[in-house]
N, C-alpha and C positions, 0 to 999 in steps of 0.2 A: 561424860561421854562426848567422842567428838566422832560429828558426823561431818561429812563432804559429798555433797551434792556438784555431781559432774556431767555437763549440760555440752552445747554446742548452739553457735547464735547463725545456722543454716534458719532464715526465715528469723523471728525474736519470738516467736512462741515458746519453746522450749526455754530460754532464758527466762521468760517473762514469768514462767511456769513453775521456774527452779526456785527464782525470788520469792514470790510467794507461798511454798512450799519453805522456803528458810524462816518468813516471818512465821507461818505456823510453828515450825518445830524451834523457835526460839522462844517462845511463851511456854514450853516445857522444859526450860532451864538446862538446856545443853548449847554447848557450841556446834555450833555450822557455819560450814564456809561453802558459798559456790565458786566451782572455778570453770573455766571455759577449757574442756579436756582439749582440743587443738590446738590451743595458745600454748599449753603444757607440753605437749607432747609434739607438735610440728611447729617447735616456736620460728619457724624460716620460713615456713609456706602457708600460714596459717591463712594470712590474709590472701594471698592468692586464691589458694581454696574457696573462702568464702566469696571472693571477687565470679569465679567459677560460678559458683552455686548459682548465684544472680541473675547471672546473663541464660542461664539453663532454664530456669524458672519463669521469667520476664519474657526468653525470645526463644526459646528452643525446649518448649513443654512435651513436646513427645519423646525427646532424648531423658531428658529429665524423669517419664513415665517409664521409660523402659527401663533407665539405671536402677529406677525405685523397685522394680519388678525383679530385674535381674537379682538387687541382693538381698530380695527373700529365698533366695535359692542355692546361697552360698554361705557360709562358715565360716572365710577365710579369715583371717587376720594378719595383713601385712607386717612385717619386718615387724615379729611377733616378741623376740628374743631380746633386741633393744626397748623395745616400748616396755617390758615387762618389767626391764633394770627401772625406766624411768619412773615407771606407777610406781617400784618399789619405795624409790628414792624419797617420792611426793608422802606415800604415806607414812614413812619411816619419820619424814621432818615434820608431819603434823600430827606425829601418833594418833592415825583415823582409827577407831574400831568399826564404822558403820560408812557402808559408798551406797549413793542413793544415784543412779544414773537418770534421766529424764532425755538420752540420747540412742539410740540403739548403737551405735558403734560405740560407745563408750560400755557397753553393758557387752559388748561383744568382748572388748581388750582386757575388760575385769574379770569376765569371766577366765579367761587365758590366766591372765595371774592365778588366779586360784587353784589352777592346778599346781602351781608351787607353794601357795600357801593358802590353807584352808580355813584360817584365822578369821580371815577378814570374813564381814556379813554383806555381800549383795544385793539390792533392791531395785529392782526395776520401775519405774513409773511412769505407763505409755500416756504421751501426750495427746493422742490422738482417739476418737471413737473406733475407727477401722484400724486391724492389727495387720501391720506387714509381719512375716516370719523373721524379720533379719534382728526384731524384736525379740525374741525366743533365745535363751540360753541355757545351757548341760548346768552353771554351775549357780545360777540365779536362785537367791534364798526364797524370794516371794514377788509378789507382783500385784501395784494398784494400778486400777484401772477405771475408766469413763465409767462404765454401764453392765446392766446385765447381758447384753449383748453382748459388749468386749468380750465377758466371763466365758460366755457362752460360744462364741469364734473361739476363745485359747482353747478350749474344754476339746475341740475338734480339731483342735488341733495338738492334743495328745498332753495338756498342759492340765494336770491334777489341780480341780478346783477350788482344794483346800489352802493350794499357794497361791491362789485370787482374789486381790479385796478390791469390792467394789466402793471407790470413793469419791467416786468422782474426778476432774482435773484441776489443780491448785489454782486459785484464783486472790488475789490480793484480799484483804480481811474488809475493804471497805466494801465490796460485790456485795458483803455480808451483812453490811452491820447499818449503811445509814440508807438511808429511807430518802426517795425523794418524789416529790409529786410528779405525775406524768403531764408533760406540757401535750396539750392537744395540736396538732401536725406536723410534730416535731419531728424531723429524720435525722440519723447520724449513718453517715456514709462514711466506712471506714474500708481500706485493703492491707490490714495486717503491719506489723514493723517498717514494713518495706514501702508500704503505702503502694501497691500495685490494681489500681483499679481502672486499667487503661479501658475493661471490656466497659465499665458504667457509664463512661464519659457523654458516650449519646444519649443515657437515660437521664444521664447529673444533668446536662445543659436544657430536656426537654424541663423537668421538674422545677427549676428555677423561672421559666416562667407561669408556674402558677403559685398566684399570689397566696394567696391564703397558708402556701405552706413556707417553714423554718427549715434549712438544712445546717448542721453542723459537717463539715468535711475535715475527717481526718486525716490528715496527708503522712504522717508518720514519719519517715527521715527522705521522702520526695520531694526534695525542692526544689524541683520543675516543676512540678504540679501544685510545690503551694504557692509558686509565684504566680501561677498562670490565672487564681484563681484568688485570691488575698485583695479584698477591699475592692473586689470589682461588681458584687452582687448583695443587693442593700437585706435580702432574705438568707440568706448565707453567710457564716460565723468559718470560717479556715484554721486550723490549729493542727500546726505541725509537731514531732514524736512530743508524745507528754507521759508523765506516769499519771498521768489522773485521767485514765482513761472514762472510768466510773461514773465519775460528774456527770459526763454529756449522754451516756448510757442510760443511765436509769432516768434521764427526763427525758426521753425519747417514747414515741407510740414506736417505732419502729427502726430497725437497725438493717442498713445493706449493706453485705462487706464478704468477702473471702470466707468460706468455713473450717476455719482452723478450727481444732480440739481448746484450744485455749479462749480464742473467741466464743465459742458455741457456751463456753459454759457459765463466764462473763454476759452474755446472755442470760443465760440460764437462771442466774444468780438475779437480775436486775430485770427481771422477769419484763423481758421487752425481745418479741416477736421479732425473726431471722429473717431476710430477704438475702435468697443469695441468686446471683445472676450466674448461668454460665460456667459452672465449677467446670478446671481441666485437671487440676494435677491428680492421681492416682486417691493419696489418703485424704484430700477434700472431696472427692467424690461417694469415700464411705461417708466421712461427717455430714453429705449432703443427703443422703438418705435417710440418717438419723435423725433429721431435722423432717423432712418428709413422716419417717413411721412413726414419731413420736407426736407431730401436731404442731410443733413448734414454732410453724415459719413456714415459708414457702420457696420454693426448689424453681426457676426457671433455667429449662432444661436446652429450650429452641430459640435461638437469636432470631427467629423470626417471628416472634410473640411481640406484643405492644403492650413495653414495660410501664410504661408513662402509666398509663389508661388501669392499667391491673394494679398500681399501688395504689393510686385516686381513689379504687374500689376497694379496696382493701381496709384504707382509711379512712371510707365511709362506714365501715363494717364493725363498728363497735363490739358486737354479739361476739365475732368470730375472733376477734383480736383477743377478747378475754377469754376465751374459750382457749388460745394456743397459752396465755399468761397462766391459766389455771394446771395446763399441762406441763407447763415450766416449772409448776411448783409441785407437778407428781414429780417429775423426776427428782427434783431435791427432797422430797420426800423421802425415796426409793432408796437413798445412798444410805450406808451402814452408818450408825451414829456414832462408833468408835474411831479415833484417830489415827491417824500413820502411826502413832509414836504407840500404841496399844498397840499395833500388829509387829513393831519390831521389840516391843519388850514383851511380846506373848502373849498379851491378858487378852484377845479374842479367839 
């Protein structure tokens, strides 16, 4: 069986999400490929696009919010007829039977195919806890998802629950598998692929000077930021993009960072309590709630709070720390024990 997982690297969640969603379905003896659907299909503008996306997210978050908004309210698929030759083409050269999308426009353009040919099998895999609509498709075989809540948003939004598995969001095998002891005040301060943590900056410099604590700073592919800040503070570790994100996670009491669907659940996995400051963009602002009603973390909501002083407490709160750690592990609980690869060969 060949599958193809078709992603987009707007933000590196979704990529990062796809990758480890290929490691799983490779230990079931099939091929899988990820490919980055923009690269394929706008291989001229691909990078612009992405150049775009940046500067909207980084400096222009209410355009950004409204674009996001806008296209759960539309359909549309641009120059529908060419793109449809090109999917053809890709799957015709890697004899796919199975597209697994982890992008909503990519799950938008496959579903369009499918009205010419009905062969192929659909899978949607929203990256995210909060469902925008532009996620939603006529010709979608089925759909994993974060949580019962996800299930339960699609359910309302007219999506048959029996094409809903709840499984959670792909997370690398190591989230899973290795154990590490929790260093006592240890932080890891992350903002996502992009490393965008301009809003923490005043909290990162108050924290540093108290001594008693460790910060790891993840800077991700910011290298303004990790120059600015590499070998300048003797309680502070800097490490820029890495795939072993893991490591520095799971020895942490605690994580501040951006709440991506893919972070939350690397979280989740490495059962170490959420700090998120300030969430703007639309679907961080569902995943920040999720972290709120499930217990997991804590939500600051008012730039006029004193971040410094409420982690110090926070960190002093042993009881409460364990208490969101324990709720980390209802939620992995809660997920269905069956695999992606059980829901596309039927047996659930």
């Amino acid at each position: 069986m060949n599958i193809l997982i078709l992603t987009a690297k707007y933000g590196m969640g979704h990529y990062t999400s796809s990758m480890a969603l290929k490691q799983e379905l490779e230990n079931k003896n099939v091929k899988v490929e990820v490919i980055d659907f923009f690269e394929i299909i706008f291989p001229q503008i691909n990078k612009l696009l992405y150049n775009v996306f940046n500067v909207l997210v980084s400096k222009f978050s209410r355009v950004y919010n409204f674009l996001y908004k806008f296209s759960a309210n539309t359909n549309r698929a641009p120059f529908k007829n060419i793109i449809r030759k090109r999917i053809e083409r890709l799957i015709n050269e890697k004899h796919i039977d199975i597209i697994i999308s982890t992008f909503p426009v990519c799950s938008k353009y496959i579903s369009s195919y499918k009205e010419i040919n009905t062969n192929i099998k659909l899978y949607t895999y929203i990256t995210d806890v909060d469902v925008n609509k532009e996620w939603l498709t006529d010709k979608t075989d089925g759909y994993f998802v974060a949580s019962y809540e996800t299930q339960k948003q699609m359910k309302n939004y007219g999506i048959n629950e029996n094409k809903v598995k709840v499984v959670g969001i792909p997370v690398k095998k190591e989230f899973k598998e290795k154990i590490y002891e929790k260093s006592k005040n240890e932080i890891v301060v992350m903002g996502g692929g992009l490393g965008l943590i301009t809003s923490m900056e005043k909290t990162l410099n108050s924290l540093l000077d108290i001594k008693n604590i460790h910060i790891t700073l993840l800077t991700g592919k910011n290298r303004k930021l990790y120059n600015k800040y590499y070998n300048r503070y003797e309680n502070m570790s800097v490490v820029g993009y890495t795939s072993e994100v893991y490591k520095y996670m799971k020895k942490a009491e605690l994580v501040i960072t951006k709440p991506g669907g893919v972070t939350l659940f690397e979280a989740i996995h490495s059962k170490t309590p959420i700090y998120v400051l300030y969430p703007f963009l639309s679907q961080e602002i569902g995943n920040a709630k999720f972290v709120e009603n499930n217990g997991i973390g804590k939500v600051i909501w008012n730039k006029k709070e004193n971040v410094t002083q409420d982690i110090l407490k926070l960190l002093k709160a042993p009881i409460k720390l364990e208490n969101m750690r324990q709720n980390m592990q209802k939620i992995k609980n809660s997920l269905e024990s069956f695999t992606v690869m059980d829901c596309m060969e039927g047996r659930t």
